[in-house]
C-alpha positions as protocol buffer text, in pm:
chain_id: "A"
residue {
  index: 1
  type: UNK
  ca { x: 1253 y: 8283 z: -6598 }
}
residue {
  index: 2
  type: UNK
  ca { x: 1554 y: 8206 z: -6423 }
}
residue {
  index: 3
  type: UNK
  ca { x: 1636 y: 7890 z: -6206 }
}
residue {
  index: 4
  type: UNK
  ca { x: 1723 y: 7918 z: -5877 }
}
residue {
  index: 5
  type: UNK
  ca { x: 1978 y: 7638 z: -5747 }
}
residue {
  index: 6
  type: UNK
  ca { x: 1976 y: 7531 z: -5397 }
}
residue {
  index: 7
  type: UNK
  ca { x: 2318 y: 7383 z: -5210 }
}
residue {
  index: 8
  type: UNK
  ca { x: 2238 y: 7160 z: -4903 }
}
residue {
  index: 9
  type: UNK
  ca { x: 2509 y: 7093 z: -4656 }
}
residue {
  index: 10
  type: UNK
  ca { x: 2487 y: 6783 z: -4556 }
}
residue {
  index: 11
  type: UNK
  ca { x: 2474 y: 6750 z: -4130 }
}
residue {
  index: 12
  type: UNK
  ca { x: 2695 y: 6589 z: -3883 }
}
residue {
  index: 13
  type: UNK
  ca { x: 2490 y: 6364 z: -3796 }
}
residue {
  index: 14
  type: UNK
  ca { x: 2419 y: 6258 z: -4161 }
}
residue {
  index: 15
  type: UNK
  ca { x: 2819 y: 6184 z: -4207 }
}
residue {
  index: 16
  type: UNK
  ca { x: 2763 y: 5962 z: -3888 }
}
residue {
  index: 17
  type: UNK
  ca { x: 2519 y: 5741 z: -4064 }
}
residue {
  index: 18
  type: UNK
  ca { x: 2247 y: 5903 z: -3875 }
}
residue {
  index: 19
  type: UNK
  ca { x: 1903 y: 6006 z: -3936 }
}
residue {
  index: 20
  type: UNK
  ca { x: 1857 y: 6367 z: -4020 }
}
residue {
  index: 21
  type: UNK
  ca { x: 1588 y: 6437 z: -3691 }
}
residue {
  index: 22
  type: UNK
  ca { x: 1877 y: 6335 z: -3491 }
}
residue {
  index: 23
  type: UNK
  ca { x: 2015 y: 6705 z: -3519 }
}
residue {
  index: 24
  type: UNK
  ca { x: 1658 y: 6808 z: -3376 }
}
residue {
  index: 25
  type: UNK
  ca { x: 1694 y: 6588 z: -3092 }
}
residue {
  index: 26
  type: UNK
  ca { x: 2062 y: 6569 z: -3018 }
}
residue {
  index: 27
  type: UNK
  ca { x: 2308 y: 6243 z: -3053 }
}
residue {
  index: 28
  type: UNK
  ca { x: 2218 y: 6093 z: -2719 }
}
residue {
  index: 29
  type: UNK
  ca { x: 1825 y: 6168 z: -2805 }
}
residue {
  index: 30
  type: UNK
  ca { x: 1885 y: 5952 z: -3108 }
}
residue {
  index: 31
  type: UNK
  ca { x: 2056 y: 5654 z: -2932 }
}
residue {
  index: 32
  type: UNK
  ca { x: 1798 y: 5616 z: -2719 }
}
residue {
  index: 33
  type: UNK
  ca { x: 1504 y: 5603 z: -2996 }
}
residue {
  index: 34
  type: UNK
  ca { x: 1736 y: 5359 z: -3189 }
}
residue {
  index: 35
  type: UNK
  ca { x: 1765 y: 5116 z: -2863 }
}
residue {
  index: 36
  type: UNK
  ca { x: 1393 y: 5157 z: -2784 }
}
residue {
  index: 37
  type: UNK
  ca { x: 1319 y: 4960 z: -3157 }
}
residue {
  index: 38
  type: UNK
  ca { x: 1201 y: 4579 z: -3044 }
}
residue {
  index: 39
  type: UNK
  ca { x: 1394 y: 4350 z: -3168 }
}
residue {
  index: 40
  type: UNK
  ca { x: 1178 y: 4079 z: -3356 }
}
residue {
  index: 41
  type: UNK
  ca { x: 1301 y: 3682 z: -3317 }
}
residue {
  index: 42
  type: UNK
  ca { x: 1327 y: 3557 z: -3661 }
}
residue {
  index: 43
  type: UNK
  ca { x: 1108 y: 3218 z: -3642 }
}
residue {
  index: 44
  type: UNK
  ca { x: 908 y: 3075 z: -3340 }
}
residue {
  index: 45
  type: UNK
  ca { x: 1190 y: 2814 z: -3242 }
}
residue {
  index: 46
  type: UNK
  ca { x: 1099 y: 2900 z: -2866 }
}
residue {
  index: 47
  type: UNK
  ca { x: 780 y: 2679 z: -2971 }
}
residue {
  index: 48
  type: UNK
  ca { x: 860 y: 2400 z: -3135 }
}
residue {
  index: 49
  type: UNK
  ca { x: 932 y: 2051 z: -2991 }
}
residue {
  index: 50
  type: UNK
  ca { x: 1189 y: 1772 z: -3082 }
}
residue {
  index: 51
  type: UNK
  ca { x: 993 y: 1562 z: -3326 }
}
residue {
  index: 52
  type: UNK
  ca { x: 958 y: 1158 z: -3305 }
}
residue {
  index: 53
  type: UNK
  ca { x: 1211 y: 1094 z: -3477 }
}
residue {
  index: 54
  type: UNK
  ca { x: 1506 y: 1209 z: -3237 }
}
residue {
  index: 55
  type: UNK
  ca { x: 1321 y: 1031 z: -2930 }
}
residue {
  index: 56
  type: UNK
  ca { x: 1354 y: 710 z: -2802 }
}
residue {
  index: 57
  type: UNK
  ca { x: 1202 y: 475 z: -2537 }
}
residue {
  index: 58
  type: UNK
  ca { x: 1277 y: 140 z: -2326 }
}
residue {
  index: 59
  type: UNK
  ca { x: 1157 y: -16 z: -2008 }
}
residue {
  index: 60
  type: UNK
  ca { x: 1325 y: -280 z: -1773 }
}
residue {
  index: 61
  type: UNK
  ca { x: 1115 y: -453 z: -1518 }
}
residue {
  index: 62
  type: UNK
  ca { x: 1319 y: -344 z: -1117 }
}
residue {
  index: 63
  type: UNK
  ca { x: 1144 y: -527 z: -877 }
}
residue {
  index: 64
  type: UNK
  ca { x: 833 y: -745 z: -840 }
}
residue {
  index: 65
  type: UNK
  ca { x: 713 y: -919 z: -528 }
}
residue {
  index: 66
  type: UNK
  ca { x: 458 y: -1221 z: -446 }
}
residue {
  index: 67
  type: UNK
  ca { x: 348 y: -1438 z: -184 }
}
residue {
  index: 68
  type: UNK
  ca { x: 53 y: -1742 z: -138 }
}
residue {
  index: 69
  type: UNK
  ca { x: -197 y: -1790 z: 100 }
}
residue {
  index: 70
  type: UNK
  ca { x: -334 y: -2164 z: 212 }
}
residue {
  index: 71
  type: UNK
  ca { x: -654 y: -2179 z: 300 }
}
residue {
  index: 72
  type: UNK
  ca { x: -602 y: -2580 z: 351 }
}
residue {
  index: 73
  type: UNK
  ca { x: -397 y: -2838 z: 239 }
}
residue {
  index: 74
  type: UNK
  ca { x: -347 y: -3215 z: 287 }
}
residue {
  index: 75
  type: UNK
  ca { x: -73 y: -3484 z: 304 }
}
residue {
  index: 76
  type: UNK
  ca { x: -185 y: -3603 z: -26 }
}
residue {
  index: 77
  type: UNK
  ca { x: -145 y: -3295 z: -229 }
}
residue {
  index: 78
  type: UNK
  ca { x: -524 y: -3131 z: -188 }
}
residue {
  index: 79
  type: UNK
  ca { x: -495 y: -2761 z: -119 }
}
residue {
  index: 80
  type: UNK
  ca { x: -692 y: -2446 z: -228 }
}
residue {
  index: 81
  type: UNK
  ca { x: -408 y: -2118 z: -208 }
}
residue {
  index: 82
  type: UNK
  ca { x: -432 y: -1781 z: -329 }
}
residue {
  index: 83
  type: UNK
  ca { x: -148 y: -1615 z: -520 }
}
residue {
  index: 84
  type: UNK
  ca { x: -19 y: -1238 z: -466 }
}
residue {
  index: 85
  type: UNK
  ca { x: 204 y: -1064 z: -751 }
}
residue {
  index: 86
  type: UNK
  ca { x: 355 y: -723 z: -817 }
}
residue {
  index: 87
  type: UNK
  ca { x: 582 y: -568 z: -1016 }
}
residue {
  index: 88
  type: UNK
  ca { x: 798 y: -250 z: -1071 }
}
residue {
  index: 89
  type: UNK
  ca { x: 869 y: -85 z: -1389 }
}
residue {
  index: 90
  type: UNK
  ca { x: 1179 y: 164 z: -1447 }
}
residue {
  index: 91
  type: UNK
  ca { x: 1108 y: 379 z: -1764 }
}
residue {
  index: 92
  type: UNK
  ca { x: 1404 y: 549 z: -1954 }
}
residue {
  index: 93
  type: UNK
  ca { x: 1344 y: 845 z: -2206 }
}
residue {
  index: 94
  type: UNK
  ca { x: 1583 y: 989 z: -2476 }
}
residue {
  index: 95
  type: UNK
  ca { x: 1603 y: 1344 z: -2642 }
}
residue {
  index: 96
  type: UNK
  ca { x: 1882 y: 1340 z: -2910 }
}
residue {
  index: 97
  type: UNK
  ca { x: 1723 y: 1633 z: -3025 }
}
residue {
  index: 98
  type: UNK
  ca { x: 1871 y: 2016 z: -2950 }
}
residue {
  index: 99
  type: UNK
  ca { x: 1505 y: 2125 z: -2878 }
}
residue {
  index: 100
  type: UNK
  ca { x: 1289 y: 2012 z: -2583 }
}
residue {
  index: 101
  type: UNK
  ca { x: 1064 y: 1746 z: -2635 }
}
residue {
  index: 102
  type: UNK
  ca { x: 688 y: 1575 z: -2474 }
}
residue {
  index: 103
  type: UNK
  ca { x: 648 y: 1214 z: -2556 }
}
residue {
  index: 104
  type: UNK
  ca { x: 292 y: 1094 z: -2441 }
}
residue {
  index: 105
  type: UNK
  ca { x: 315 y: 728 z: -2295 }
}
residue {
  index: 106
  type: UNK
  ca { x: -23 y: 519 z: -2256 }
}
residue {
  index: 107
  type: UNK
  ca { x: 104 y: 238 z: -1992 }
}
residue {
  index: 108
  type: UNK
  ca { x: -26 y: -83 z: -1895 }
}
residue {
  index: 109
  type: UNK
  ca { x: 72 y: -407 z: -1708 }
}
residue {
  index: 110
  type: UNK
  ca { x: -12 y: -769 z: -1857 }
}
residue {
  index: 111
  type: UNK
  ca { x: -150 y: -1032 z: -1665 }
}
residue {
  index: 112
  type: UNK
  ca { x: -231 y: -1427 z: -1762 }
}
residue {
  index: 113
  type: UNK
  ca { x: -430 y: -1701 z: -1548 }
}
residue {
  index: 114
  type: UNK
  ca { x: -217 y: -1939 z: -1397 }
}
residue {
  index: 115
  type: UNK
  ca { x: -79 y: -2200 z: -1606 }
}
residue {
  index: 116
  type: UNK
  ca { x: -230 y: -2025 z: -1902 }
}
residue {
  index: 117
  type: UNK
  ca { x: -71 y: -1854 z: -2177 }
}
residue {
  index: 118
  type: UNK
  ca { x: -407 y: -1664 z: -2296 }
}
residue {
  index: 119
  type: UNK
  ca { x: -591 y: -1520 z: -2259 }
}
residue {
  index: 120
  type: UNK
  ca { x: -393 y: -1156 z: -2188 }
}
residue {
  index: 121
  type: UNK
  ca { x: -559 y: -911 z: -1997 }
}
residue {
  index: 122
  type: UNK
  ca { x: -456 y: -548 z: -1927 }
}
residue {
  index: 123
  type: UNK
  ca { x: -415 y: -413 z: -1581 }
}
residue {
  index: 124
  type: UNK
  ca { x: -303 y: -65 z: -1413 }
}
residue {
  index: 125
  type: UNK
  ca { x: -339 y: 163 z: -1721 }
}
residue {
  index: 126
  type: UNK
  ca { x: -157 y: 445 z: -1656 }
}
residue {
  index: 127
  type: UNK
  ca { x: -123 y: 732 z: -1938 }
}
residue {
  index: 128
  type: UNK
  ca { x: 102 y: 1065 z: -1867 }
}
residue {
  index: 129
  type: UNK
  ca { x: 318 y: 1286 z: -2063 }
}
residue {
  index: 130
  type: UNK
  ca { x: 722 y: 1324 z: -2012 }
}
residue {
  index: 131
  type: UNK
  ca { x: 885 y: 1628 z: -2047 }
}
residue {
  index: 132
  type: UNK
  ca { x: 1268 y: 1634 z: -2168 }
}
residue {
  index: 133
  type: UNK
  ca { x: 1516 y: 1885 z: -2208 }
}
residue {
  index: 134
  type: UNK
  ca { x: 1743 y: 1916 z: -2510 }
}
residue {
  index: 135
  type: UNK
  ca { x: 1976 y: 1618 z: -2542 }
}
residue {
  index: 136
  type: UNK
  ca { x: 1876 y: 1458 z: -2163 }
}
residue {
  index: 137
  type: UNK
  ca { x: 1731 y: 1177 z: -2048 }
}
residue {
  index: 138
  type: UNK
  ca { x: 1437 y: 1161 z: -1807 }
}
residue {
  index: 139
  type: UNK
  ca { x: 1301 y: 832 z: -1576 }
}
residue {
  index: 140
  type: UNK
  ca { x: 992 y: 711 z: -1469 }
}
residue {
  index: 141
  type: UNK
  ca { x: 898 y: 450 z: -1230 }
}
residue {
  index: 142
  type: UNK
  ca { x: 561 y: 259 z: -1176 }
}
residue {
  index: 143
  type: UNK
  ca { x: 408 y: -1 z: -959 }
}
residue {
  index: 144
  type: UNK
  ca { x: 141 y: -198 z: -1036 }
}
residue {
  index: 145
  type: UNK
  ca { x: -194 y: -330 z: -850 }
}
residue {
  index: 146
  type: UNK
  ca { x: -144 y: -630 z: -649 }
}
residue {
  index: 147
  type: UNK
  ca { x: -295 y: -923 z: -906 }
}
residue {
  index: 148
  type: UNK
  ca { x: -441 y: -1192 z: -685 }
}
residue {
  index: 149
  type: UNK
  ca { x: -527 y: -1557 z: -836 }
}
residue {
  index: 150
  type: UNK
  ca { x: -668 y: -1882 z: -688 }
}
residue {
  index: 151
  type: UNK
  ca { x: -561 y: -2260 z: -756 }
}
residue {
  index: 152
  type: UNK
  ca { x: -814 y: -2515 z: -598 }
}
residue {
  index: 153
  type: UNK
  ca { x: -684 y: -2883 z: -648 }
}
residue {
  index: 154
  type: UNK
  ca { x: -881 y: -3233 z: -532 }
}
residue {
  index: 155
  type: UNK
  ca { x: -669 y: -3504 z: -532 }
}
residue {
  index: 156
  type: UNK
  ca { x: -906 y: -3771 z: -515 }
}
residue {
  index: 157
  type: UNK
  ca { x: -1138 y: -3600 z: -729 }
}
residue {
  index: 158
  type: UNK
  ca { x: -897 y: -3552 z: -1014 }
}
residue {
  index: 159
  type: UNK
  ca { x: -985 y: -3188 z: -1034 }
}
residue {
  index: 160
  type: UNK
  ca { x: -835 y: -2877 z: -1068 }
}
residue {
  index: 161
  type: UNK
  ca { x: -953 y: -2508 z: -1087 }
}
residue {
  index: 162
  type: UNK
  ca { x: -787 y: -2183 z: -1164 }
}
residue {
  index: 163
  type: UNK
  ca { x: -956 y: -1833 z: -1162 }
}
residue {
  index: 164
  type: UNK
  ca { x: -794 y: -1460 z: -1134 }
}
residue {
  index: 165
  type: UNK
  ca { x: -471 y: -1345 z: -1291 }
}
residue {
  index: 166
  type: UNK
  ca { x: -92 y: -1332 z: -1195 }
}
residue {
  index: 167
  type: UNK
  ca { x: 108 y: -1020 z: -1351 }
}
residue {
  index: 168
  type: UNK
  ca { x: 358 y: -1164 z: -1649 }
}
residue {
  index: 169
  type: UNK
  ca { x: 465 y: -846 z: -1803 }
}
residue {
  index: 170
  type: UNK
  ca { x: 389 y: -473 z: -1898 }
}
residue {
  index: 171
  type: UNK
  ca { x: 349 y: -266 z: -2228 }
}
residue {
  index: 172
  type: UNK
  ca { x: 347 y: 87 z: -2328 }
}
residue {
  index: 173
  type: UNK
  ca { x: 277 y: 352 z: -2670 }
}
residue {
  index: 174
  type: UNK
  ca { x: 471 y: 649 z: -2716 }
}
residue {
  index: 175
  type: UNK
  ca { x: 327 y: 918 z: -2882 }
}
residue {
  index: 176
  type: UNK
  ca { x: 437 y: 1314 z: -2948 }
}
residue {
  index: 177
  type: UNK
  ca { x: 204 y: 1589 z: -2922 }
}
residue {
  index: 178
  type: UNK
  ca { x: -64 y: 1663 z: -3242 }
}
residue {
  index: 179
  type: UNK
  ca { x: 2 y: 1308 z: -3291 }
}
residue {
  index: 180
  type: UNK
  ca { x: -234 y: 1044 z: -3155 }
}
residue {
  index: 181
  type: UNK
  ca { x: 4 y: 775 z: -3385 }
}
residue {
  index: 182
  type: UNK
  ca { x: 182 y: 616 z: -3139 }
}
residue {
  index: 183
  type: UNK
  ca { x: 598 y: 633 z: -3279 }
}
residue {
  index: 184
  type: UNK
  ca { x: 727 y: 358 z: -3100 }
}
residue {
  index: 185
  type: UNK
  ca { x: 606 y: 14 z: -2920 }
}
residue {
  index: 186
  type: UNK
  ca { x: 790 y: -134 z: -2639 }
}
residue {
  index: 187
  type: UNK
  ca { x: 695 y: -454 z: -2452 }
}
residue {
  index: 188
  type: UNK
  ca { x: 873 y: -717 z: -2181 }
}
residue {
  index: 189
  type: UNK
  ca { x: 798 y: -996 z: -2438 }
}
residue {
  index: 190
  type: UNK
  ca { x: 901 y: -866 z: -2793 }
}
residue {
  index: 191
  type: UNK
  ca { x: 638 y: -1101 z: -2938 }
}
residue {
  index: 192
  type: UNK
  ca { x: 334 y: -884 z: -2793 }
}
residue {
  index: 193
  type: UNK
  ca { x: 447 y: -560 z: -2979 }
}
residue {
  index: 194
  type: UNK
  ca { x: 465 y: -793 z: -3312 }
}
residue {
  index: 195
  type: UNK
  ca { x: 122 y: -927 z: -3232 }
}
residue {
  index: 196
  type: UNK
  ca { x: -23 y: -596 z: -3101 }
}
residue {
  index: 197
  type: UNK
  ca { x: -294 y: -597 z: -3395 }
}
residue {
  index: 198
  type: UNK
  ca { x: -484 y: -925 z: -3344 }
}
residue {
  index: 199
  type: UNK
  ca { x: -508 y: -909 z: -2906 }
}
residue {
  index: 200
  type: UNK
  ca { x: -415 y: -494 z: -2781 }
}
residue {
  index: 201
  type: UNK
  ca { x: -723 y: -328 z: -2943 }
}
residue {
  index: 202
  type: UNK
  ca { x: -910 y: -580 z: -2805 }
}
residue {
  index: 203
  type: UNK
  ca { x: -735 y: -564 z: -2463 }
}
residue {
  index: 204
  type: UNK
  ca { x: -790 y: -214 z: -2407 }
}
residue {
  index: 205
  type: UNK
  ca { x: -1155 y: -178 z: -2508 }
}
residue {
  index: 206
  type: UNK
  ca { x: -1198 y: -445 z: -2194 }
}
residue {
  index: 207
  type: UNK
  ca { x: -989 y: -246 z: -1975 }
}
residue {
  index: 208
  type: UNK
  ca { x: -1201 y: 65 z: -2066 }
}
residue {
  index: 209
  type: UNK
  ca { x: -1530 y: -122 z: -2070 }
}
residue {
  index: 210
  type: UNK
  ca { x: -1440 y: -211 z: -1687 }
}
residue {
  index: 211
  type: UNK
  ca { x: -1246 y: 82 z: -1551 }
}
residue {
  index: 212
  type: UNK
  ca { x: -1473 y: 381 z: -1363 }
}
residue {
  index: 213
  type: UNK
  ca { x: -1466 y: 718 z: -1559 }
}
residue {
  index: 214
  type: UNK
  ca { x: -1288 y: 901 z: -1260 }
}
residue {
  index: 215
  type: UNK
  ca { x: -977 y: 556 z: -1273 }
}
residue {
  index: 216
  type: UNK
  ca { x: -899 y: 703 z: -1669 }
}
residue {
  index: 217
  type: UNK
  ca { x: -704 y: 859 z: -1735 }
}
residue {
  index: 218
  type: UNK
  ca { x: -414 y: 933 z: -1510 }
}
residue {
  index: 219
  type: UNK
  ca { x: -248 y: 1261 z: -1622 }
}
residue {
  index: 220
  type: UNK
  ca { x: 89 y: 1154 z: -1455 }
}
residue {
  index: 221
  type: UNK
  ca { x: 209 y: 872 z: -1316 }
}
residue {
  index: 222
  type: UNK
  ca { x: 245 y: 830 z: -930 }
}
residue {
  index: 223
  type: UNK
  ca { x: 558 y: 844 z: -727 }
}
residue {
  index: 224
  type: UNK
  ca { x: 668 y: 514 z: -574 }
}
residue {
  index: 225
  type: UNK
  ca { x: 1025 y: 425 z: -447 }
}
residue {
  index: 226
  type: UNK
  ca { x: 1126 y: 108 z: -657 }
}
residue {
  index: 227
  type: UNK
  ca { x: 1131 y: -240 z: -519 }
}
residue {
  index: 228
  type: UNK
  ca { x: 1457 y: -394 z: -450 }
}
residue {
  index: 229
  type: UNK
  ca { x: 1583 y: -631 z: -699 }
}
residue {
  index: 230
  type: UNK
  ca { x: 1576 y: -933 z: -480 }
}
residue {
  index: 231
  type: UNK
  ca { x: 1221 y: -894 z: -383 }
}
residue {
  index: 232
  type: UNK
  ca { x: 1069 y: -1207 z: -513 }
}
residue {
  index: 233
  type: UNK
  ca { x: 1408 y: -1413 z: -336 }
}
residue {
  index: 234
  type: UNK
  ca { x: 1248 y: -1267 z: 56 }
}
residue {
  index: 235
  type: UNK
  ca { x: 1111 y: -1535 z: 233 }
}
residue {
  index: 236
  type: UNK
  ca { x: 749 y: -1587 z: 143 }
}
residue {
  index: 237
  type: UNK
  ca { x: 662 y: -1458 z: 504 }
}
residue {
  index: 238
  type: UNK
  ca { x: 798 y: -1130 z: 444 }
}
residue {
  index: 239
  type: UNK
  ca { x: 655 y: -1069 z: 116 }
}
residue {
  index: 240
  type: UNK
  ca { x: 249 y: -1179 z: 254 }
}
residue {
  index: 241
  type: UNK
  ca { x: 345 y: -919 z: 483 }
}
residue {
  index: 242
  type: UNK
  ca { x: 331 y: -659 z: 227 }
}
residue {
  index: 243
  type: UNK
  ca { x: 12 y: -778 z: 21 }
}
residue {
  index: 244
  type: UNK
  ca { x: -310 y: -752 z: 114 }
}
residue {
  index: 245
  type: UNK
  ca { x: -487 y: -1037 z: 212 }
}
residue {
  index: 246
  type: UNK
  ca { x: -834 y: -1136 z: 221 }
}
residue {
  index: 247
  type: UNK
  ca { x: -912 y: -1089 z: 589 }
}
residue {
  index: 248
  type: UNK
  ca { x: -645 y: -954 z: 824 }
}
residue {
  index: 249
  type: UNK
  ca { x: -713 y: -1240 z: 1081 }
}
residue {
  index: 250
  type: UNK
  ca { x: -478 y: -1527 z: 984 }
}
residue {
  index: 251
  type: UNK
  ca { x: -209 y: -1718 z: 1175 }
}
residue {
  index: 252
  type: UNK
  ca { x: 94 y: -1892 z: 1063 }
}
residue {
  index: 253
  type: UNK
  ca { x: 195 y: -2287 z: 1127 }
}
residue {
  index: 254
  type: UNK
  ca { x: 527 y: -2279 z: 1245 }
}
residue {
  index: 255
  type: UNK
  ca { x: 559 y: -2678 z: 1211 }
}
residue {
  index: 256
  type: UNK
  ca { x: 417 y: -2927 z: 1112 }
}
residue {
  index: 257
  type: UNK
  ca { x: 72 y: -3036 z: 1279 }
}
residue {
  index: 258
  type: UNK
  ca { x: -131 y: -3354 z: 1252 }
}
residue {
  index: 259
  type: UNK
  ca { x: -483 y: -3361 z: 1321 }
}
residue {
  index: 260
  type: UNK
  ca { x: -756 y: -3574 z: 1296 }
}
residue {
  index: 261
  type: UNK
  ca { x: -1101 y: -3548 z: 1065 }
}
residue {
  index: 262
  type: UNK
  ca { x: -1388 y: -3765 z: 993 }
}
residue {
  index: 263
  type: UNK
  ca { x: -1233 y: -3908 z: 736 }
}
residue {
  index: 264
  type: UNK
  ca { x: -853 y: -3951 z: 828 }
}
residue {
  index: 265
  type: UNK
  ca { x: -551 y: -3764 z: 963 }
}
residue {
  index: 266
  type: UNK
  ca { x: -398 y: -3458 z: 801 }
}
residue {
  index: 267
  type: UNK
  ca { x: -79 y: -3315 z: 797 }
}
residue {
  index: 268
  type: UNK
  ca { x: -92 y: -2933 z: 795 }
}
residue {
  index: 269
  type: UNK
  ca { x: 256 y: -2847 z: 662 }
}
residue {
  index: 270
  type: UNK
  ca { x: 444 y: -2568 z: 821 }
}
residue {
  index: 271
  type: UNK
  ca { x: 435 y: -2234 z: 708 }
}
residue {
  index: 272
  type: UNK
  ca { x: 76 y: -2305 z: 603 }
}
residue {
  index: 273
  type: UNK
  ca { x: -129 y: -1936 z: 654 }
}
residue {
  index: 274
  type: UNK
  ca { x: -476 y: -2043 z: 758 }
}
residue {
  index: 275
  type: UNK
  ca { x: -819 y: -1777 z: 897 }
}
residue {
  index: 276
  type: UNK
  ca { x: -828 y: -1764 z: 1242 }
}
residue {
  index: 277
  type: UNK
  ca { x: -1181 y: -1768 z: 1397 }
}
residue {
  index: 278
  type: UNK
  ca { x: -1125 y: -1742 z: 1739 }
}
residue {
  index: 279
  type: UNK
  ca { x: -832 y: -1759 z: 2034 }
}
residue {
  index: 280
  type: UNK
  ca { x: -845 y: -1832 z: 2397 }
}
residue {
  index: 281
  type: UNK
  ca { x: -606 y: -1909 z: 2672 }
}
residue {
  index: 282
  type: UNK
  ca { x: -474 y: -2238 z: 2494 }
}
residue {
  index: 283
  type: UNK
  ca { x: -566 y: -2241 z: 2161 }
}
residue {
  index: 284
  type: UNK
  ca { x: -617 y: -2086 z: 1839 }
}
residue {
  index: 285
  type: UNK
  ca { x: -899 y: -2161 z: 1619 }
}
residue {
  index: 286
  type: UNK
  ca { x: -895 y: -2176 z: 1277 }
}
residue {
  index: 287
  type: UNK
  ca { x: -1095 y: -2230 z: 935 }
}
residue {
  index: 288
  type: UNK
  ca { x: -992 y: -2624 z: 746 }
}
residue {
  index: 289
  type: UNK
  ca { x: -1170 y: -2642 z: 457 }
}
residue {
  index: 290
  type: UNK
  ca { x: -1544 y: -2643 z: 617 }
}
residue {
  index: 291
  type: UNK
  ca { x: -1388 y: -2761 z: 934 }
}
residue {
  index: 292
  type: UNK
  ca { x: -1292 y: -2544 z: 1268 }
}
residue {
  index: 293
  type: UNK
  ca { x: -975 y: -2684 z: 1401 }
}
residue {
  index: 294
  type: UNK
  ca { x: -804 y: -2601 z: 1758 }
}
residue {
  index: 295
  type: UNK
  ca { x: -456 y: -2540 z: 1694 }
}
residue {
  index: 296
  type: UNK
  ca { x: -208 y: -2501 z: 2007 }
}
residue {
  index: 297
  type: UNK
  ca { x: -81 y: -2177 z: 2042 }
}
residue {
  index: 298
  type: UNK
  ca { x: 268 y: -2282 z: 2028 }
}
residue {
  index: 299
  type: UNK
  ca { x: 227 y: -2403 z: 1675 }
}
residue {
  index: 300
  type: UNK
  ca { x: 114 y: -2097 z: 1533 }
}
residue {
  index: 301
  type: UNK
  ca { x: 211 y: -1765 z: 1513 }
}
């Protein structure tokens, strides 16, 4: 038997570096299949996030605001007043990372009795996730609840009372994504976020225990203009104006009155905000203690 060799000449298109079906379909034919292949990313980086470690986060306190309310008070130092505060929190977060990042913040606002150092109590929880670009920063601002306290003092009684709380402070968690550990603490007084373990859990379960389901959480936090820096230097007038009060019907001593009781004279200093009962042509009438006093119009406001 005898062997029969074969000679293939090799194609154009096979010198080119092209498949051999290319000569079926023509050059251009075989460009176009060769662009219509997907091209496949090698790794998901489209999905990843910057991780905790190349994040960072600080708050400064911009603004707070507060004003007192008399309901009486005497030339001898008796009084019962009720105390308005607010405050305004400017959030800064960092990205150092080249990928975009989340950081989860759980938010709240502190607040003490008067004249009290403890016990803490947590107010205004707010929890919401920031989003940052690559190597940016991104702010938040929140305001808190208007915190409203009483002081009740009797002179000759030797007695004092306190109830309610006054705003002192704020602290926050930062968290990423898949990660309920929070990375980072950050507080207005250092000291809480070294003390966190033996008063925050604690804190928290009350805030919880007392908050309405629909109040938690809050997926982002609300829009507010900040307050101006020199808020708590306005003239306590101004400020009242801006809190709520207990009742809207209340007048203003623009000086100083005298009037008499059973049991002496008092002086009712001026400025002194006091619940107006009634008004007529000459007078305005208003809650003293458990006395109804006619002030002349003139003297209030």
């Amino acid at each position: 038997m005898s062997a029969r060799i074969v000679l293939v000449r090799p194609s154009r298109n096979s010198a080119r570096g092209l498949p051999e079906w290319a000569d079926q379909v023509g050059l251009c034919g075989a460009f176009a299949l060769l662009l219509a292949i997907p091209v496949v990313k090698a790794g998901p980086e489209q999905n990843r996030l910057a991780p905790a470690r190349s994040l960072s986060i600080s708050a400064h306190e911009i603004g707070s605001a507060g004003s007192t309310s008399y309901s009486w008070a005497t030339s001898w130092g008796s009084y019962i007043r009720d105390f308005f505060t607010q405050q305004d929190v400017l959030i800064d977060a960092h990205n150092l990372s080249s990928l975009p990042a989340k950081i989860i913040v759980d938010f709240f606002f502190v607040g003490q009795p008067e004249h009290k150092n403890e016990p803490r109590k947590l107010f205004s929880r707010r929890t919401f996730t920031i989003d940052i670009p690559p190597a940016y920063l991104n702010r938040v601002s929140l305001r808190s609840e208007v915190l409203k306290s009483n002081e009740q003092r009797y002179v000759l009684l030797g007695e004092q009372y306190n109830s309610g709380y006054h705003i002192t402070g704020w602290f926050l968690e930062a968290s990423v994504p898949n990660d309920t550990t929070p990375f980072t603490y950050a507080s207005s007084n250092p000291s809480w976020v070294e003390n966190r373990t033996n008063w925050l859990n604690a804190a928290i379960a009350e805030l919880e225990r007392a908050a309405p389901p629909a109040e938690r959480p809050v997926s982002k936090p609300p829009a507010v203009a900040p307050l101006p820096t020199t808020a708590s230097a306005a003239p306590p007038s101004a400020a009242a104006a801006k809190l709520p009060t207990p009742q809207d019907a209340y007048v203003v001593t623009t000086r100083d009155v005298t009037v008499k009781l059973e049991y002496g004279e008092v002086v009712i200093r001026r400025g002194t905000r006091l619940r107006l009962v009634k008004r007529d042509a000459s007078n305005a009438y208003v809650n003293f203690g458990n006395t109804v006093l006619p002030l002349s119009l003139d003297a209030v406001r």
